[in-house]
N, C-alpha and C positions, 0 to 999 in steps of 0.2 A: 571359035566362040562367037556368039551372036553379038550386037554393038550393044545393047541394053543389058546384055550381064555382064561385062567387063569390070573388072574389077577398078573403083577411081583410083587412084593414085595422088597420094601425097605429097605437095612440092616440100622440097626442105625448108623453104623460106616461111610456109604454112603447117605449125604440126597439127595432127587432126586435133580434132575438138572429140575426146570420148563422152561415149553416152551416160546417162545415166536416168535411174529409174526416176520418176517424178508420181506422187500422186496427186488425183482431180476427184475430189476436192483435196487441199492438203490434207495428210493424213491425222495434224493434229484438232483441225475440227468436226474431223469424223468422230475422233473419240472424243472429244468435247460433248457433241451430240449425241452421241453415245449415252455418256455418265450422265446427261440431265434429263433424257428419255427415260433410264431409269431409275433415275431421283437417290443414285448407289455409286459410290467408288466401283467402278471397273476390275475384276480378278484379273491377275494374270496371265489367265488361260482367254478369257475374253478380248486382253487387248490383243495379245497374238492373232487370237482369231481373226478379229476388224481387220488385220492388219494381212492376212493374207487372204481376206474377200475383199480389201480394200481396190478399186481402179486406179491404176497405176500406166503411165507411158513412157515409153523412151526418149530421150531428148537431150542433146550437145548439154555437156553441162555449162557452157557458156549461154547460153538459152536458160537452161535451170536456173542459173545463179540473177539472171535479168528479171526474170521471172517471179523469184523469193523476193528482191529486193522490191519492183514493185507491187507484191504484196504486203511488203511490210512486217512480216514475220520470216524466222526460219522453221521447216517441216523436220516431222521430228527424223530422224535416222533409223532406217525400217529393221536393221540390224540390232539396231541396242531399245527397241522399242517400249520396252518396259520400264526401265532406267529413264530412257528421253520423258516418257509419257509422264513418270513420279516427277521431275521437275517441271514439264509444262504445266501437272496439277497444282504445284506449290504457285507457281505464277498466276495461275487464273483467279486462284485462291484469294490474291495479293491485292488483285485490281476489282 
C-alpha cells in the first residue's frame, strides 16, 4: 500500500475524535430565513426539504462542539428536524 493511503491509526492514549455532520450556515438560520422570506410558518414537507439541500460538512465533533459554542447557539439536529425547528420557532418567537 502507498504511504498516503495508509490507514492512521489510533494511539490508546488518544481515542479518535468521530465526525460528524455540521451545517454552514447553521441549519437553524437557514430556516429562520426561510420562514421570514416567506412571511409563513414553514410546512413540514418544506423543512425537510431545507434541510436536505441544506450545505453541510464533516468535522471531529470536538471541532463541532468548539464551534457551536463560539457561536453561541446550538444547530438544530438534522435527524429530529421538525420537532428541533417547532421549538427553535417557539424561541425566536420569545425574543
Amino acid at each position: 500500500m502507498f504511504g498516503m493511503f495508509k490507514k492512521r491509526q489510533a494511539s490508546s492514549s488518544q481515542p479518535e475524535d468521530p465526525l460528524c455532520l455540521v451545517f454552514i450556515p447553521a441549519l437553524v438560520t437557514v430556516l429562520l430565513h426561510a420562514e421570514k422570506t416567506l412571511g409563513r410558518p414553514l410546512t413540514e414537507a418544506e423543512v425537510i426539504a431545507i434541510r436536505d439541500e441544506a450545505v453541510c460538512i464533516a468535522m471531529p465533533a470536538s471541532k463541532a462542539a468548539m464551534m457551536e459554542e463560539k457561536r453561541g447557539y446550538p444547530d438544530i439536529v438534522a435527524e429530529a428536524v421538525w420537532l428541533e425547528w417547532q421549538s427553535a420557532r417557539l424561541q425566536f418567537s420569545q425574543t
